[in-house]
C-alpha positions in Angstrom: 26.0 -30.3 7.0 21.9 -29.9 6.2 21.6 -26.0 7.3 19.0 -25.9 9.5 17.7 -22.6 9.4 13.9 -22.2 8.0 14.8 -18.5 5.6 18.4 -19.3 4.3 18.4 -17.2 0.8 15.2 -15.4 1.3 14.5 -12.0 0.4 12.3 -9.8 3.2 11.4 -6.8 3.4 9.4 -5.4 6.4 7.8 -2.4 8.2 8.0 -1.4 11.6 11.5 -2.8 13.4 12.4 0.1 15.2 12.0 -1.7 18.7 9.6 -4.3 20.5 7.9 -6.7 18.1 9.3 -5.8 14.4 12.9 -6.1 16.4 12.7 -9.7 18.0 11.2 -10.5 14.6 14.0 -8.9 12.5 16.3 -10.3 14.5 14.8 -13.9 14.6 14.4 -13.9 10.6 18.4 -13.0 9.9 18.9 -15.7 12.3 17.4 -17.8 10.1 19.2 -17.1 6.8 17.2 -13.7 5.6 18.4 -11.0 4.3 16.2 -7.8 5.5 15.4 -4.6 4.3 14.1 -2.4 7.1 11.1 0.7 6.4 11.1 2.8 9.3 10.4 6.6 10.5 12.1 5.6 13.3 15.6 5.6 11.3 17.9 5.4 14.6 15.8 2.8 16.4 15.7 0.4 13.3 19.7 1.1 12.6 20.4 -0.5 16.4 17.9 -3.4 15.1 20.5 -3.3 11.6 23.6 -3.1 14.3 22.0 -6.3 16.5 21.6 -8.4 13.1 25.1 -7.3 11.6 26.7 -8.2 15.2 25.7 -11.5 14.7 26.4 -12.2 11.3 23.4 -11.4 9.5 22.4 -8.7 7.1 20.2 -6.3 6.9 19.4 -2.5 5.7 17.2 0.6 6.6 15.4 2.6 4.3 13.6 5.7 5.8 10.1 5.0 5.2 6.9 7.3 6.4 4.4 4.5 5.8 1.4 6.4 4.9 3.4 8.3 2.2 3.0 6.2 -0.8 6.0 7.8 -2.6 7.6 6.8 0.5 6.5 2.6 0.6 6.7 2.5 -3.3 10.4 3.6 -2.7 10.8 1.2 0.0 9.8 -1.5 -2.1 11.8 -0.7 -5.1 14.6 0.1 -2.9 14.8 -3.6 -1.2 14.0 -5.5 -4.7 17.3 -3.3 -6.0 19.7 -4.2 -3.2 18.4 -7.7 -2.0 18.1 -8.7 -5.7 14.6 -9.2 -5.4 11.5 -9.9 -2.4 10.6 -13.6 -1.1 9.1 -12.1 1.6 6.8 -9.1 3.3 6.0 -8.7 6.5 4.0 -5.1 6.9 4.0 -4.5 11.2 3.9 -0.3 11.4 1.3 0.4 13.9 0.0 2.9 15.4 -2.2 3.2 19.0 -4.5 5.3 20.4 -7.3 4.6 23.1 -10.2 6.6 24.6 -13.8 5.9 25.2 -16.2 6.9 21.8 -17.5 10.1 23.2 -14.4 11.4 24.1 -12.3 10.2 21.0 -11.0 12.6 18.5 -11.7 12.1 14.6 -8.2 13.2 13.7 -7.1 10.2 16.0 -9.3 8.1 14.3 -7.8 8.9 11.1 -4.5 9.0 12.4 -5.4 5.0 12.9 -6.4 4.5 9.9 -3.5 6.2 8.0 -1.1 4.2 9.4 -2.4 0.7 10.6 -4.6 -0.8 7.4 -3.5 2.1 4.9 0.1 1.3 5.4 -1.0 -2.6 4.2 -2.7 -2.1 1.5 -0.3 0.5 0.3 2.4 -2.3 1.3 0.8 -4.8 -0.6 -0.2 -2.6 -3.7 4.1 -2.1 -4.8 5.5 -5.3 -3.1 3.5 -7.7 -5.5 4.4 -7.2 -8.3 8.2 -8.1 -7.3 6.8 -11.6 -5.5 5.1 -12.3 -8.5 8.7 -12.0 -10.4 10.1 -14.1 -8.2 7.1 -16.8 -8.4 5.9 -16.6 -5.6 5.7 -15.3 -2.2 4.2 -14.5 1.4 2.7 -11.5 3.0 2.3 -11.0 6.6 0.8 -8.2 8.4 0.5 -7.3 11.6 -3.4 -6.6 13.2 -4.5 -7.2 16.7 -6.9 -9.3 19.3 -8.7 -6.1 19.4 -9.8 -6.6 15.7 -11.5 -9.6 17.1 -12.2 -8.9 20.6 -13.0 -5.4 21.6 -12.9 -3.5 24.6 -13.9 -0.3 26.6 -11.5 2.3 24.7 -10.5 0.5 22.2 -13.2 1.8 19.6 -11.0 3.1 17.1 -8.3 0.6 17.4 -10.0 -2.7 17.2 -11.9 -1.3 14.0 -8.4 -0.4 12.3 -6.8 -3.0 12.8 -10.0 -5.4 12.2 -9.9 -3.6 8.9 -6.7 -4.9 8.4 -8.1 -8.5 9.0 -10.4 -8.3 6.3 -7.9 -6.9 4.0 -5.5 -10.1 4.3 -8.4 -12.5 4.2 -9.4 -10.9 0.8 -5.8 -10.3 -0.6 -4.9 -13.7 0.1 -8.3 -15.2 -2.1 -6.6 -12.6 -4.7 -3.4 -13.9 -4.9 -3.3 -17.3 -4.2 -3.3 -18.2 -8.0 -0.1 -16.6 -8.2 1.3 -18.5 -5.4 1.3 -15.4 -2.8 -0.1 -16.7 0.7 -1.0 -14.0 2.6 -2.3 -14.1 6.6 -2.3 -12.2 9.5 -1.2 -12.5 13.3 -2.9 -10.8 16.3 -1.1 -10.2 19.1 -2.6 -10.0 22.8 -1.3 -8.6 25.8 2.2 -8.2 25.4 5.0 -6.5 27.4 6.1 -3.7 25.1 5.7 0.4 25.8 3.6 -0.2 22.3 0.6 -0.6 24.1 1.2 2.5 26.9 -2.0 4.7 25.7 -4.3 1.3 26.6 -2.1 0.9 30.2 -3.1 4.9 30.7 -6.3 4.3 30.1 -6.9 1.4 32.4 -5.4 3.4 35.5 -1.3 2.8 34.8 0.7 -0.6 34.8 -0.6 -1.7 38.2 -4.1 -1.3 36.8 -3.0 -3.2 33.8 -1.3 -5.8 35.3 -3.8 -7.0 37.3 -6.5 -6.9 34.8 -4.0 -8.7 32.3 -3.3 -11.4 35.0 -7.3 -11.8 35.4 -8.3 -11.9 31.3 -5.7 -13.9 30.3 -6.0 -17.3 30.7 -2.2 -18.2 31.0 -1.7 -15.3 33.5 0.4 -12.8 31.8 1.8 -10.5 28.9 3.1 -12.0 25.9 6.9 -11.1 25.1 8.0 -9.6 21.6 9.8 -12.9 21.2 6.9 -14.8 21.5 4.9 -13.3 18.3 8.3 -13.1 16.8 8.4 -17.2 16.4 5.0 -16.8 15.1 6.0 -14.8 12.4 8.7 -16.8 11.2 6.4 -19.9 11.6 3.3 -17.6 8.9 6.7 -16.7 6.7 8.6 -19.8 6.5 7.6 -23.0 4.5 6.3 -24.3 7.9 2.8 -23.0 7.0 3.1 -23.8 3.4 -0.7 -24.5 2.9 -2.0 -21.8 4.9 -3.2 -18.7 3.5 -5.9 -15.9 4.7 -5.9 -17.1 8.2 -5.6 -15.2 11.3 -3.0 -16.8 13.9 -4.6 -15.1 17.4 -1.4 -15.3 19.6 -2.8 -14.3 22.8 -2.3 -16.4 26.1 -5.9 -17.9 25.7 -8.4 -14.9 25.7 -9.9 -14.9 22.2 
């Protein structure tokens, strides 16, 4: 029987799977056949993602990872392409959030941002190409934001990390193309996770949030983790096999 699955023998290794987002998508790659190496701070959030993918028959690894240490991603990289026999696949979603109106905004916030959200790409991308390139070929796909293409009040410093990030994948992916290394980016909207809690307090708390969600976004509510977690299998999997530096805006219809 034709095995159905869209990743069976592929190689990932990813940031960010501690909870929320990276999980559901951690989870829905091993469903499909991948075999995952894990980069987290968070070790004892991502090794209940590890215990949710072994429980159902899948593998998958942890390798403590502070993602704006270089040492740190360099040995993340080298650490996956040793145990998984090499990477198919990258999918760099670390984030970090902080909101507050310009004047009020700290700089060691803003470079707090920037440390973690676009640094921990490019640094991603700088030590995990050279093992797609040995194994012909490859995808990267990171993780930015609707606020890096639709701002709003507090989110200053966030939309312009993470529309950094944008720029970076359109640019990397015009970089490696010739070596058969598509590279995009998704950007989530609203959705339901405790990610997004410093935007909820600044809009006033959940009620606050709720109802401004349920008037912005077209289709009425948040997003779930599962919900970008398809489209992250969809920008990893053959399924978008000629697309590369595009931005997939997942976000109920606001962009």
């Amino acid at each position: 029987m034709t095995d159905l699955r869209q990743l069976v023998g592929k190689r990932v290794v990813m940031t960010g799977a501690a909870g929320n987002i990276g999980r559901a998508t951690a989870i829905l790659l091993a469903q499909h056949g991948a075999r995952i190496a894990i980069g987290d701070l968070d070790v004892s959030g991502a090794e209940e993602t590890v215990r949710l993918i072994e429980a159902e028959g899948g593998e998958a690894f942890v390798v403590k990872t502070d993602v704006s240490s270089e040492e740190a991603v360099a040995n993340l990289t080298a650490t996956a392409a040793e145990r998984l026999g090499g990477i198919d696949i990258a999918f760099f979603n670390a984030g970090l959030q902080r909101s507050g109106r310009v004047t009020d905004f700290e700089a060691q916030d803003w470079d707090a941002l920037f440390t973690v959200n676009p640094r921990h790409c490019f640094l991603g991308a700088k030590h995990v190409v050279p093992y797609l390139k040995q194994s012909g070929g490859g995808v990267i796909a990171l993780t930015a934001s609707l606020a890096a293409v639709k701002g709003g009040p507090g989110m200053t410093a966030y939309s312009a990390s993470k529309g950094a990030i944008v720029g970076f994948g359109r640019a990397l992916a015009a970089e490696l193309a010739p070596d058969q290394i598509r590279v995009n980016t998704i950007c989530p909207g609203w959705i339901d996770t405790p990610f997004n809690q410093p935007a909820i307090s600044f809009m006033g708390g959940r009620e606050a949030q709720e109802k401004a969600v349920s008037e912005i976004v077209p289709l009425g509510r948040q997003g779930s983790s599962e919900e970008i977690a398809s489209s992250v299998l969809y920008l990893v999997s053959d399924a978008s096999s000629y697309m590369t530096g595009q931005v997939l805006i997942v976000d109920g219809g606001v962009a």
